[in-house]
N, C-alpha and C positions, 0 to 999 in steps of 0.2 A: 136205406139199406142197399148196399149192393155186394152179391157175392160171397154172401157171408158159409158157403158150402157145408151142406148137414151133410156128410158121408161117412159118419163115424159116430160116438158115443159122445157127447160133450163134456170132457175132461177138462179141458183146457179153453178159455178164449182170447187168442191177441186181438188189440188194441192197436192201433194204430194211431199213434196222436195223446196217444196214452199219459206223457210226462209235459202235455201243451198247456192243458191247464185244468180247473178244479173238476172239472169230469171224469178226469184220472180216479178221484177220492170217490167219486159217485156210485164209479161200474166197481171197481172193488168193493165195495158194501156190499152191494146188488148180487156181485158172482161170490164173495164170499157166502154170501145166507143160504145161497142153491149150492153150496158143497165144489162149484166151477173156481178152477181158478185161474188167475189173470197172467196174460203173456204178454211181454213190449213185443212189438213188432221184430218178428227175427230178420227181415232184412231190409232194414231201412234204408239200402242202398241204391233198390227198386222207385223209392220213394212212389210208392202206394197211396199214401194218405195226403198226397196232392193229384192223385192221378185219377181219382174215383168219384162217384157222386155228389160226395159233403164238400169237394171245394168251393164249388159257387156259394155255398155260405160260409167258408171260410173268409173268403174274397172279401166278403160281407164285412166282416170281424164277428161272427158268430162262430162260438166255439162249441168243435166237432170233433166227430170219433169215428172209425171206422174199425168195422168187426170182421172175426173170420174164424172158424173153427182151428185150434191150435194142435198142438203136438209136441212129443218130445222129439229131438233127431234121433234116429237109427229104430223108432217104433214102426211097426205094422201101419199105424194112423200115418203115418210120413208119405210112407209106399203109397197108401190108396192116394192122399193130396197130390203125389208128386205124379202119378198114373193120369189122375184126374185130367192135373194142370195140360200133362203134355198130350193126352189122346182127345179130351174135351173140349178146353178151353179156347174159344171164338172160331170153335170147329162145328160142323152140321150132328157131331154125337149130342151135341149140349143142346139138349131135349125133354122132353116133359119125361122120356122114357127112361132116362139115367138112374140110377140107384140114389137114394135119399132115406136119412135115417130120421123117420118123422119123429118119432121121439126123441132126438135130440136134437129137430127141428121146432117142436111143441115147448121143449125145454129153454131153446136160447127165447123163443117171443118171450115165454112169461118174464125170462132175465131181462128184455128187451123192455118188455109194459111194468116192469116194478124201478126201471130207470129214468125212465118216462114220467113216470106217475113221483119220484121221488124227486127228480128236477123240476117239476112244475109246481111242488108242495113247498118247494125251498125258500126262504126268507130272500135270499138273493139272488139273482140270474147267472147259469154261469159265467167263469171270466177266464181270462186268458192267462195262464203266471205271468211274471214280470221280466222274466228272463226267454218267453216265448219268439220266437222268430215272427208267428204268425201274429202276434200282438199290436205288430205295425199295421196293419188291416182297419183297427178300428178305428170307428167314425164317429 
């Protein structure tokens, strides 16, 4: 997990890596049953989801996902992320003191430990689609 920002209610969670392979189908079960629902990555042009924690097991060919509280554009939840981003982020504000919204911090673990707990129960490991870029990885 990295950066996954509780600053708001949990409406929404993007994915990142989202349409890479069968852990797409995973978190969707997962955030459908807790009422969340699921966002592709809005700007994939960042490319985020090589840029963060889960690569080195991407590297790997283990397939990974990366999370992060979502939004619609032009809401209130926009303003605080985009406030966040630009006053916080890898700035001396980005502190234990910041505002965090523990309950829908409490809310994304349990999404996080019933995804966990449902990919380790699964008949088979996840895999990567077949049309995957990052599917060249595996070893």
């Amino acid at each position: 997990m990295d950066m996954y920002l509780p600053l708001f209610p949990l409406k929404y969670l993007e994915v990142q890596g989202l349409g890479e392979s069968s852990l797409g189908k995973d978190v969707r079960a997962v955030a459908e049953a807790a009422g969340v629902q699921i966002q592709a990555d809005k700007e994939p042009e960042h490319n985020r989801f090589i840029r963060s924690d889960q690569y080195s097991f991407i590297k790997k060919g283990v397939p990974s996902l990366a999370f992060k509280f979502g939004y619609v554009p032009g809401t209130p939840e926009e303003k605080i992320f985009k406030a966040w981003y630009n006053q916080r982020y890898h700035a001396p504000s980005d502190d234990v003191n910041q505002p965090v919204d523990l309950a829908a911090a409490a809310q994304f673990n349990a999404i996080l430990e019933k995804l966990v707990l449902r990919v380790a129960d699964a008949e088979q490991r996840p895999a990567w689609k077949q049309d995957s870029f990052f599917r060249r990885f595996v070893q």
